[in-house]
Structures are given as structure tokens and as C-alpha cells.
C-alpha positions as CSV (number, residue, x, y, z in Angstrom):
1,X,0.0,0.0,0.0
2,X,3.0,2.6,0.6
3,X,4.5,2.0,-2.4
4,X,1.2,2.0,-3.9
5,X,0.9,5.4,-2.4
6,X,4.4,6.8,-3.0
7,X,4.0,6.1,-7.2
8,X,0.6,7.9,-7.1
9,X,2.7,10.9,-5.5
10,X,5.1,10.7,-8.0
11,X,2.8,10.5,-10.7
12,X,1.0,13.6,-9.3
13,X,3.9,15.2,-9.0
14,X,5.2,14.8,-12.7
15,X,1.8,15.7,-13.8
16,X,1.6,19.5,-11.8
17,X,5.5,20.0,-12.6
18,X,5.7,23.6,-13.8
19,X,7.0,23.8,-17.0
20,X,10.1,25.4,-17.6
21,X,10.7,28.5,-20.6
22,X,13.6,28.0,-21.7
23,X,15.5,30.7,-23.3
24,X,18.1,29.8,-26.5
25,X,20.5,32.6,-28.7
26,X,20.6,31.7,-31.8
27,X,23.0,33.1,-34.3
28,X,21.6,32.9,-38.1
29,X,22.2,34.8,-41.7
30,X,20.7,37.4,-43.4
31,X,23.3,37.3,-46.9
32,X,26.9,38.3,-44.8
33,X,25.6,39.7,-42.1
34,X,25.1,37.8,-39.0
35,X,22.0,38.2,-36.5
36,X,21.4,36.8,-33.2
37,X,18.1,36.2,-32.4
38,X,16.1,34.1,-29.3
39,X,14.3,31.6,-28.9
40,X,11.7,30.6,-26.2
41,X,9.7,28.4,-25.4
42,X,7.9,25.9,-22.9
43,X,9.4,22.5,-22.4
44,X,6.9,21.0,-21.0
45,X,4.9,21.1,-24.3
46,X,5.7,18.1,-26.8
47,X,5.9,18.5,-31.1
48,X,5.6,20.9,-33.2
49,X,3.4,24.1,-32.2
50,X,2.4,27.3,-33.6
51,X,5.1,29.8,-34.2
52,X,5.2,33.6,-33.5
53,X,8.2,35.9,-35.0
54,X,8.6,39.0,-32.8
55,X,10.2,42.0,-34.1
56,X,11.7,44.8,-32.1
57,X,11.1,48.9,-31.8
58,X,14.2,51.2,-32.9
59,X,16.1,50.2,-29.6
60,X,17.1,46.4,-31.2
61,X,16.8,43.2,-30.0
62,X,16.5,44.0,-26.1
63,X,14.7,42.6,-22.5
64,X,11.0,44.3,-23.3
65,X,10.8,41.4,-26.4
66,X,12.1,39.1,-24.8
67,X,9.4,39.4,-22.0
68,X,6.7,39.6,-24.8
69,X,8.4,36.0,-26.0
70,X,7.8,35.3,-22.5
71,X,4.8,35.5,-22.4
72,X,3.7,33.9,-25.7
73,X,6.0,31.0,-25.0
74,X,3.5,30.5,-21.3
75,X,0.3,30.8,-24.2
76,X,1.8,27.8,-26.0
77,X,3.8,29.1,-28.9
78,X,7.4,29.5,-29.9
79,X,8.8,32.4,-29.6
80,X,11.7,33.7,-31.6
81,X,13.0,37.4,-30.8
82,X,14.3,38.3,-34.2
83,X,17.5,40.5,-35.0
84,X,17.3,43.3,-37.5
85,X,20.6,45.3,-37.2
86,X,23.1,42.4,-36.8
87,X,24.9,40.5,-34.0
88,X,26.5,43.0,-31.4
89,X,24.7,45.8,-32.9
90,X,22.2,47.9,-30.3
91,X,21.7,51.3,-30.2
92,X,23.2,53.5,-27.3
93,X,20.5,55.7,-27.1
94,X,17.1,57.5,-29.3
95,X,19.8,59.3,-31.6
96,X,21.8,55.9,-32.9
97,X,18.2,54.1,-33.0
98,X,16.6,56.6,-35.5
99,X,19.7,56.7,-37.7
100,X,19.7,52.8,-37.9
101,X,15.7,52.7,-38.2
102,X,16.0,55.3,-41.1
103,X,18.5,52.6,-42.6
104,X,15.9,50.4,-42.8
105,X,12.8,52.6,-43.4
106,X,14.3,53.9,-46.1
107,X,15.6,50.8,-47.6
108,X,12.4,48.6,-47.5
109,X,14.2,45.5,-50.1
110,X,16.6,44.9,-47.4
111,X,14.5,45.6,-44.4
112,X,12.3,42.9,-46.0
113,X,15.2,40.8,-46.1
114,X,16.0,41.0,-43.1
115,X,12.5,40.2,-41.3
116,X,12.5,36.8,-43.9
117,X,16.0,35.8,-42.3
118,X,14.2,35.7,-39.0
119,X,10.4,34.0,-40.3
120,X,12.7,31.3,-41.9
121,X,14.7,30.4,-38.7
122,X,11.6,30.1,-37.2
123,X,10.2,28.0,-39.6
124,X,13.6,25.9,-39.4
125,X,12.8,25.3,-35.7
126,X,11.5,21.7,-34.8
127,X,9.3,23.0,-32.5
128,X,7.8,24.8,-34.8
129,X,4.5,23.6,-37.0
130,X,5.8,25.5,-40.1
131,X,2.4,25.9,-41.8
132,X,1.1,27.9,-38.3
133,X,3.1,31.1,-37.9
134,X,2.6,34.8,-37.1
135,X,4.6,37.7,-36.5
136,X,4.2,40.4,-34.0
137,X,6.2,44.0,-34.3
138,X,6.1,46.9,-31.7
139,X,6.4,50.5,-33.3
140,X,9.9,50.1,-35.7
141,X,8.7,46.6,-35.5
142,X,5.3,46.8,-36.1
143,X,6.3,48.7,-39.8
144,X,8.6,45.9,-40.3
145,X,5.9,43.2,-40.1
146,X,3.6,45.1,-42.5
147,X,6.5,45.0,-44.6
148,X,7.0,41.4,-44.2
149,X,3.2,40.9,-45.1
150,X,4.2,42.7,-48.1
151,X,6.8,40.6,-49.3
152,X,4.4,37.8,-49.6
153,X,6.1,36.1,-47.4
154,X,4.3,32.0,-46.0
155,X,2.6,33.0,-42.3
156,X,-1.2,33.2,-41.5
157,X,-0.9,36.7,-39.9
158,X,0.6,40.3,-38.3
159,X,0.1,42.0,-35.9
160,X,1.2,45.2,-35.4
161,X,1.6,47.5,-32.1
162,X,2.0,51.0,-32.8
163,X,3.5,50.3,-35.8
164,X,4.0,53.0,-38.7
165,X,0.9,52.5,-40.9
166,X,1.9,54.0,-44.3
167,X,2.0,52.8,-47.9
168,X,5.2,53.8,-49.4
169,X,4.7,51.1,-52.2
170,X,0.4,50.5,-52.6
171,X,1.2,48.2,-55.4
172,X,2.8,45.4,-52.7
173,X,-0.4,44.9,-51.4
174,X,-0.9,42.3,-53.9
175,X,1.5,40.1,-52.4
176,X,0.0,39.8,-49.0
177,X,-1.4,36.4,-48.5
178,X,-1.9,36.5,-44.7
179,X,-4.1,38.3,-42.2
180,X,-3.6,41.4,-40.8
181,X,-4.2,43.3,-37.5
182,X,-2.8,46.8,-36.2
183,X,-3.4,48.0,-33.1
184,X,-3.3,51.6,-33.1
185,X,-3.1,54.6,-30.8
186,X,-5.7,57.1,-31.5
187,X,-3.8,59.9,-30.5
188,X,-0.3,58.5,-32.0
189,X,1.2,62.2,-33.7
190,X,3.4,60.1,-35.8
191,X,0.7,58.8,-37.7
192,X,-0.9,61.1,-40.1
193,X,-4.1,61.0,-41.3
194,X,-3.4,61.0,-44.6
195,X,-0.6,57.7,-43.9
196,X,-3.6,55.9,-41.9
197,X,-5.8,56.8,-45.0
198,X,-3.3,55.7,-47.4
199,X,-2.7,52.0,-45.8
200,X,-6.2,51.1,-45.4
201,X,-7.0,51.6,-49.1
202,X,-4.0,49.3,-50.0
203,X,-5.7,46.6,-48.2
204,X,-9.2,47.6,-49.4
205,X,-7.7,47.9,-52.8
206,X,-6.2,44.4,-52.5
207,X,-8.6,42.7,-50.8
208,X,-6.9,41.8,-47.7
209,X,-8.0,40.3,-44.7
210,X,-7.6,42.9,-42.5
211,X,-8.3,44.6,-38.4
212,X,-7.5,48.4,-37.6
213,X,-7.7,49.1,-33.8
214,X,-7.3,52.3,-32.4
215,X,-7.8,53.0,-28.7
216,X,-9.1,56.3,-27.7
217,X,-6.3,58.6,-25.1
218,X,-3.3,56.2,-26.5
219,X,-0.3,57.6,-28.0
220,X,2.9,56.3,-29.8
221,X,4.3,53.0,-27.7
222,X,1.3,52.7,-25.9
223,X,3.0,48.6,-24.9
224,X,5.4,50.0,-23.5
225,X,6.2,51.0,-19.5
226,X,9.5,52.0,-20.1
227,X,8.5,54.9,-22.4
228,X,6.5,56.7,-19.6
229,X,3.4,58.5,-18.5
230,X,3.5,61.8,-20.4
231,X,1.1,61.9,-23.7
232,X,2.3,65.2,-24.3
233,X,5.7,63.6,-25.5
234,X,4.0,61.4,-28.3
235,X,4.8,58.2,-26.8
236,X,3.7,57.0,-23.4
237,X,2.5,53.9,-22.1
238,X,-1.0,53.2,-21.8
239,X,-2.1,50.3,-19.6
240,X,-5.7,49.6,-20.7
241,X,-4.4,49.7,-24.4
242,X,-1.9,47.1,-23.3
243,X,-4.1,44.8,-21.8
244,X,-6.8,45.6,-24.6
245,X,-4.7,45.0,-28.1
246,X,-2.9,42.1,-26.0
247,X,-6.2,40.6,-25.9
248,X,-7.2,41.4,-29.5
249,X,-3.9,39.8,-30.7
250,X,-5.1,36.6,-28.7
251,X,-7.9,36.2,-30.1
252,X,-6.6,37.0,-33.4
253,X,-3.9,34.3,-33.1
254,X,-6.9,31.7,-31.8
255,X,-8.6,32.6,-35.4
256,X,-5.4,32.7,-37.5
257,X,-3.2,29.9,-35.8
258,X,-6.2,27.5,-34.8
């Protein structure tokens, strides 16, 4: 009877573990230029699984994605951070980050080619079911998945996060085979009217599946804490739009990913 009692414990026991994220750099090309990127994900969960690419603000590859990989990793996807500027390459401060940003903005062949190194080692994962994929971007990042949408690039969806919604190139709307969701501050200054009015007719135009969410008092980087409390400097977090597009991107993922 004890030992009967002792393997039910055990059993118990490896049934409640907690699962562990684990957390993997992963160094990967993009033509000569090498990236480092990171993985995560929960070991606890066995095959393949949905995928999610994340893609970082003007700042690089730093903690506040990792956290979001985090936290999709404890939903049940993998995670990979991905690494626009190149391995050993972060910005010291606002000033470096818009000069490399503009590198990219301005240069949307390569900034697509960049965001496809990082979908592909994804894809490469085998953790990874390769025909269930998404990408998320916050602000610099949420640009860049647009842009990967508009490559034509294999994933069922995007979501961006105060992302810059423009349409430098209305034509590339025709490649988007995905869905498509941008969560939008209502107040964001950097966003012009005419830009906002310009991106939704490329996906009218085109025929794509697509979600515009704004949230009412929410500025540039609504997402994220670090950028503060002070809507009179453009960007500012926003709590409730966190929590609210967070939720919106959940749901959009249960659609897109199911």
C-alpha cells in the first residue's frame, strides 16, 4: 500500500510540474551579415506548435521582447526574438536608433530581407508547426511586419503594435497572403491622417484580410512601460491599451493559428 501510495505521489507530482521557458541565442544569416536572435519556449509542451516571429522597436533586439516571447512562450507558442541590425549591434540611445531605423525605413528590399531571415529560422525550428506562424512588431517593428506581409512572405498573420501604418509602395499589397491586424493609438502624432488613410486603401484595394484598432487617449508605444506617463511627448504607455490589443492579438492568433 505505501508503495502504492508513494507512485501515485510521484505521478501527481510529474503531472503538476511547472514547466520550464527556456530561453536559446541563436546566431543565423541574413546574406553576410550575422544576427542573433532568441528563442523561447515551454518545455513542457511536446511536437511541433504554432510559431510567433517578434520584431523589435528602434532600440534592437532587447529585454522588453524578450518578456513579450515570454509570455507567448507560457500561451503555448514559440517564440523567436528576431535581429534586424546584426549580431553585437544595439543602439546607445534614441539618436543611434533613428539613424539605424532610417537605414531600414528607407531601404524597405533589405528591411524585407531581413524580417525573412528571421520567419525562416523560425520556420527551421522543430518546434515549430511550419504551416502555423505569425509575426508580431512593436512600433519600428510593427512597420517591419507590414512589410513582411508585403513581401508575400508564408505566415497566416501580423500583428502590429503602434506600428507605422503608411503605404510607401500601394502596389505590394498584392503580395499579402496573410491576415492582418494593427493596433493603433488614437492619438499617435506620428501617424498622419493622410498615412492611416493611405494603408487602409491598399488593403481595401487588395482585398486583404484585415483589423484596424485604435484606442481612444493612447499615444505612440502605448505597450510599452518604459516609455512613460507623459502623452504630451507622443509616446507614453498606456495600460488599458496594453491589456486591450494584448487581448485582441489573442484572439486574433486563436482565429489565424487555430
Amino acid at each position: 500500500m505505501k508503495r502504492l501510495l508513494f507512485a501515485s505521489l510521484v505521478g501527481a507530482s510529474a503531472v503538476t510540474a511547472p514547466a520550464t521557458i527556456q530561453t536559446r541565442t541563436i546566431e543565423y544569416q541574413q546574406g553576410e551579415t550575422t544576427l542573433a536572435g532568441v528563442l523561447v519556449y515551454d518545455d513542457a509542451i511536446n511536437g511541433p506548435r504554432p510559431g510567433v516571429l517578434v520584431v523589435h522597436q528602434w532600440l534592437g533586439l532587447t529585454e522588453y521582447e524578450k518578456s513579450r516571447a515570454v509570455m507567448l512562450a507560457k500561451l503555448g507558442y514559440v517564440a523567436f526574438c528576431a535581429d534586424l541590425y546584426g549580431k553585437g549591434i544595439r543602439p546607445k540611445d534614441t539618436s543611434e536608433a533613428g539613424v539605424l531605423a532610417t537605414k531600414y525605413k528607407t531601404n524597405r528590399p533589405l528591411l524585407r530581407a531581413r524580417v525573412n531571415a528571421g520567419l525562416d529560422e523560425l520556420k527551421r525550428s522543430p518546434l515549430v508547426d511550419a504551416k502555423r506562424v505569425a509575426a508580431i512588431g512593436y512600433c519600428f517593428g510593427g512597420t517591419t511586419v507590414i512589410e513582411l506581409a508585403r513581401s508575400g512572405a508564408e505566415l497566416n498573420g501580423v500583428v502590429s503594435f503602434h506600428g507605422g501604418l503608411d503605404s510607401p509602395t500601394p502596389a505590394d499589397g498584392r503580395n499579402i497572403k496573410c491576415k492582418i491586424l494593427a493596433c493603433h493609438g488614437a492619438d499617435d502624432p506620428y501617424i498622419s491622417a493622410a498615412d492611416l488613410a493611405a494603408f487602409e486603401n491598399e488593403l481595401r484595394t487588395h482585398q486583404v484580410d484585415w483589423q484596424l484598432i485604435a484606442y481612444g487617449g493612447a499615444v505612440h508605444s502605448f505597450t510599452q512601460p518604459m516609455a512613460g506617463d507623459d502623452n504630451s511627448k507622443g509616446a507614453a504607455y498606456n495600460k488599458a491599451a496594453d491589456q486591450r490589443s494584448w487581448e485582441a492579438m489573442k484572439q486574433f492568433f486563436a482565429e489565424v493559428l487555430k
